[in-house]
C-alpha positions in Angstrom: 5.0 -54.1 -9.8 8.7 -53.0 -10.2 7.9 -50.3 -12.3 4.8 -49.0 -10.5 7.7 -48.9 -7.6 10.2 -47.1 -9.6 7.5 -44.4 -10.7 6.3 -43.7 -7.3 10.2 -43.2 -6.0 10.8 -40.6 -9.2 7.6 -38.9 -8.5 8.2 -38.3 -4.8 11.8 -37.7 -5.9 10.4 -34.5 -8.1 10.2 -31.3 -6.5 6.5 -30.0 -5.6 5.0 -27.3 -7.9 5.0 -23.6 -6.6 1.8 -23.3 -4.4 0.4 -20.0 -2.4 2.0 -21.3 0.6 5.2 -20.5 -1.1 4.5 -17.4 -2.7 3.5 -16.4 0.9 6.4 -17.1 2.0 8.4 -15.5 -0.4 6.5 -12.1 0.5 7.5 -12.1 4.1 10.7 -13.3 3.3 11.2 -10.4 0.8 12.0 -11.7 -2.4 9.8 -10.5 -4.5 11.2 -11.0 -7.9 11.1 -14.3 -7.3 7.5 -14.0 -5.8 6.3 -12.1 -8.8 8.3 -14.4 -11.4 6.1 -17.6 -9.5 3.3 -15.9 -9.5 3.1 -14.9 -12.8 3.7 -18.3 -13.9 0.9 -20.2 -11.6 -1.5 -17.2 -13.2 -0.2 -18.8 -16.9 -1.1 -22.0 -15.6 -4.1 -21.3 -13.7 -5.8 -18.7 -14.9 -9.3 -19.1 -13.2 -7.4 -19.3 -9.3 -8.7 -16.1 -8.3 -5.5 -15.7 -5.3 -3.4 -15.7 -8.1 -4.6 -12.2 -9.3 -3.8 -10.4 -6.0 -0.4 -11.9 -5.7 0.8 -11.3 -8.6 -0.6 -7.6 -7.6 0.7 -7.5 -4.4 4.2 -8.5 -5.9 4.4 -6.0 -8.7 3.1 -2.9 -5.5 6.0 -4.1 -3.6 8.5 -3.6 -6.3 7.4 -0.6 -7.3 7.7 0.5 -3.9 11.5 -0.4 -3.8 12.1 1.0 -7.4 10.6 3.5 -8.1 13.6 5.8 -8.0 15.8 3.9 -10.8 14.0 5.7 -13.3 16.4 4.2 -16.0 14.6 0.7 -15.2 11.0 1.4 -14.2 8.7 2.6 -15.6 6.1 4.1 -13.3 3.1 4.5 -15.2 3.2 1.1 -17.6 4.2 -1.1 -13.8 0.8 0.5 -12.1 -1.1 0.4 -15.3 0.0 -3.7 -15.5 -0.9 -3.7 -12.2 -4.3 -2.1 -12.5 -5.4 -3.9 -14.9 -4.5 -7.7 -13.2 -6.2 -6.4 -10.8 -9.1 -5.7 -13.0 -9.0 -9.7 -14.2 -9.0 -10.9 -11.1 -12.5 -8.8 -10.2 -13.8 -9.7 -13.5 -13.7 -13.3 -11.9 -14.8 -12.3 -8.0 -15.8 -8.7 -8.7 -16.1 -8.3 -4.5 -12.7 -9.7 -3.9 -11.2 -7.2 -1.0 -7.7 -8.1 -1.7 -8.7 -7.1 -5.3 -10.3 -4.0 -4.6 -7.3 -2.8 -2.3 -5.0 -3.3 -4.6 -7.3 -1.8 -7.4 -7.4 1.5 -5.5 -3.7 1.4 -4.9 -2.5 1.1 -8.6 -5.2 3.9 -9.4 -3.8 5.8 -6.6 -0.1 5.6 -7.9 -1.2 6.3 -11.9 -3.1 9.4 -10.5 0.0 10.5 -8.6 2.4 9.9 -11.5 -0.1 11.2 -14.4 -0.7 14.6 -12.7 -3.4 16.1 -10.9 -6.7 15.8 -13.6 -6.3 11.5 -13.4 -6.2 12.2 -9.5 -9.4 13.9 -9.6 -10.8 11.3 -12.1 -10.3 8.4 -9.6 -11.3 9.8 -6.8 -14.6 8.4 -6.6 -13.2 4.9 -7.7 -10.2 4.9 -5.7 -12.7 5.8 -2.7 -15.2 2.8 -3.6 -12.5 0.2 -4.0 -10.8 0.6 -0.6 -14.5 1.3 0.9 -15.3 -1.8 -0.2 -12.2 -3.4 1.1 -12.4 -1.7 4.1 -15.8 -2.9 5.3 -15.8 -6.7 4.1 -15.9 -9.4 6.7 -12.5 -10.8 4.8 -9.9 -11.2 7.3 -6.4 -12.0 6.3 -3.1 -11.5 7.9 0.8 -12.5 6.4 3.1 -14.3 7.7 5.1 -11.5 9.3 2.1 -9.2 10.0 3.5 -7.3 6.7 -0.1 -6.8 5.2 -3.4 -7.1 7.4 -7.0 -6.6 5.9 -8.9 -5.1 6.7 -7.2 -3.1 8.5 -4.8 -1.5 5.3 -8.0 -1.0 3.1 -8.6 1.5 6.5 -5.5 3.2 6.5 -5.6 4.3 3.3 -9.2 5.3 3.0 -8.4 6.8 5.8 -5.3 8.5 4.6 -7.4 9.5 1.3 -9.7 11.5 3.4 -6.4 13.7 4.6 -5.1 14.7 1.2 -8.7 14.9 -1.0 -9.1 18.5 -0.9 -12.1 19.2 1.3 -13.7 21.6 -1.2 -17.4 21.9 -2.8 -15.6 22.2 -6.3 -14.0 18.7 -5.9 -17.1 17.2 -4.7 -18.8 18.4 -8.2 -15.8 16.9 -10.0 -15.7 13.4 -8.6 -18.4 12.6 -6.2 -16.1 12.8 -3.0 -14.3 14.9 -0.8 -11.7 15.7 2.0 -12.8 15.0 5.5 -10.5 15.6 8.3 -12.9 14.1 10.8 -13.1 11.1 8.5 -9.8 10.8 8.4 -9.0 10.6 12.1 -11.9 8.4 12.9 -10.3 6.0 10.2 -6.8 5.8 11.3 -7.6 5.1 14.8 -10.0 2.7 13.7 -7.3 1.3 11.4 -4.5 1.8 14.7 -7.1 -0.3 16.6 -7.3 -3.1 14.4 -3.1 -3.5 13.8 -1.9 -1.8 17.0 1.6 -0.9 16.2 2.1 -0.7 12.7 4.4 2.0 12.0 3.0 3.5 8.9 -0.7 3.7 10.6 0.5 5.8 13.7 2.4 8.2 11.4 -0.4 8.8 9.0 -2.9 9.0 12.3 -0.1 12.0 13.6 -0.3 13.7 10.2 -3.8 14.0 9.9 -4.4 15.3 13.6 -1.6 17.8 13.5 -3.3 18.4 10.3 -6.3 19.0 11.4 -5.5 21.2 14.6 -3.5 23.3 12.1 -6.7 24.2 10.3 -9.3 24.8 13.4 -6.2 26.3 15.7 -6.7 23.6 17.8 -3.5 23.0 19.7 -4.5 20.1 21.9 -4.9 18.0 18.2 -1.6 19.1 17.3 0.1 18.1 20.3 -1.1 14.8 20.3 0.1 14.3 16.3 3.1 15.3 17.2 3.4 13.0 20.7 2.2 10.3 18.3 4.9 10.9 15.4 7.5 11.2 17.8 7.0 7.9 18.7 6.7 6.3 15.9 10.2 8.4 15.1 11.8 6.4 18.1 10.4 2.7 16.7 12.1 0.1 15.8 11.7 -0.7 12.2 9.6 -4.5 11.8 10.1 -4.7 7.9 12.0 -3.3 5.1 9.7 0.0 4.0 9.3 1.5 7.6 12.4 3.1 7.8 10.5 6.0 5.3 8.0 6.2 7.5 10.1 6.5 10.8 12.3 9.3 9.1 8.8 10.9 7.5 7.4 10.8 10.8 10.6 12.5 12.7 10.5 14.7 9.4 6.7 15.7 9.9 7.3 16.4 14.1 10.6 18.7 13.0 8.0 20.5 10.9 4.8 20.7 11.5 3.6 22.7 8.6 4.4 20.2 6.3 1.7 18.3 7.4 -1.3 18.8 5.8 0.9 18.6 1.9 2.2 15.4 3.4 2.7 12.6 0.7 4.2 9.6 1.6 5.1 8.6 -2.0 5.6 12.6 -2.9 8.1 12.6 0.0 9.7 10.0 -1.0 10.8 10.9 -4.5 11.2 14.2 -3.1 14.2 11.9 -0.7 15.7 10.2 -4.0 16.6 13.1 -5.7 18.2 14.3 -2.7 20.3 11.3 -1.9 20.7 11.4 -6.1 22.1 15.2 -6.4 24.5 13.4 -2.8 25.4 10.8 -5.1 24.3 8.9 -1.8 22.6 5.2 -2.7 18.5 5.8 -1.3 17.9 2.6 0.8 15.9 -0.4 -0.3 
């Protein structure tokens, strides 16, 4: 009886495993070395726990995010490769998983960016499914801090897609898809509907209608991009990556031809080598 007591003492006394309440937590908080270091661990351990697969995905997307400009430790293409291809074990497991799929078309959206334009056009059409797919699930999920929302990110960016594909015949034959500013716009406010707010939603929804007005001389579209970037230019940041969108955003309103070439991610290597040549340290 003792030594049933004294075993149930030192098990309470041992500290609980890692669970996805914790990794969770560890995302809103921010640390996600840590995050990614547990969750890679738990996948070791667990490899059928379907969850598992995004964090770990989600982890490795928000570091690459953060470090992409110290080129001396990252490696762009093997980090979204890695990260494409978790992704790709986790659908082989649930292959309708949204989180999955989002993050699917994100890692294919960064290797397409960092491997040139003839990758970009190659995963067009699957980039477009994944976040398609994502986007019109009845999966509902929201962190703790409002950092990530589905569906309502899957929108943004198939929304955001729609902006940049170019909106020619030729691109169509290549890949299945094309550009559609009309898309686009209906997307973003779809996506501003569903996470009123979010910084990096109202910028991208400015973008696109200044970029549209730009191309059909429509003024009144323009003007209302450019009301809309201005205020996201006077937010207050809510977490650590939307100080690039509130300076891209004042950025975009200050010039309004850059709108349509607008690249979040182009725009923001475009700001490291900047602050590099400045010898000025690029924000976290």
């Amino acid at each position: 009886m003792i030594a049933l007591l004294l075993f149930g003492l030192l098990a309470l006394a041992q500290p609980a495993p890692p669970s996805l309440v914790d990794l969770e937590d560890l995302y809103t908080q921010g640390d996600f070395d840590q995050g990614l270091a547990q969750a890679r661990a738990m996948l070791e351990a667990r490899p059928g726990d379907v969850d598992l697969y995004w964090h770990v995905a989600r982890f490795m997307y928000e570091i690459g995010e953060r470090v992409q400009r110290d080129q001396a430790r990252y490696d762009k293409e093997a980090w979204y490769a890695e990260m494409l291809a978790v992704c790709e074990r986790g659908l082989a497991l649930s292959p309708d998983h949204p989180h999955l799929l989002f993050g699917k078309g994100i890692a294919l959206g960064r290797l397409a960016t960092t491997r040139g334009i003839v990758a970009s056009i190659r995963s067009a059409s699957e980039i477009e499914r994944s976040w398609t797919l994502a986007a019109r699930s009845d999966y509902v999920y929201r962190s703790k801090g409002d950092e990530e929302v589905l569906p309502c990110d899957p929108i943004m960016a198939l929304g955001t897609f729609y902006r940049m594909v170019p909106d020619l015949l030729v691109v169509k034959v290549l890949t299945g898809t094309r550009g559609d500013l009309d898309r686009a716009i209906s997307l973003l406010a779809e996506a501003d509907a569903c996470s009123p707010g979010r910084i990096e939603i109202g910028k991208e929804l400015g973008v696109a209608l200044i970029c549209a007005g730009q191309k059909r001389k429509q003024d009144s579209l323009v003007l209302t991009g450019l009301a809309r970037l201005r205020a996201v230019a006077a937010s207050a940041p809510t977490k650590p990556t939307d100080h690039i969108d509130i300076r891209h955003a004042a950025m975009v309103a200050d010039k309004p031809e850059l709108a349509c070439a607008y690249s979040r991610d182009g725009q923001a290597e475009v700001d490291a080598r900047q602050l590099n040549e400045t010898g000025v340290r690029a924000a976290p």
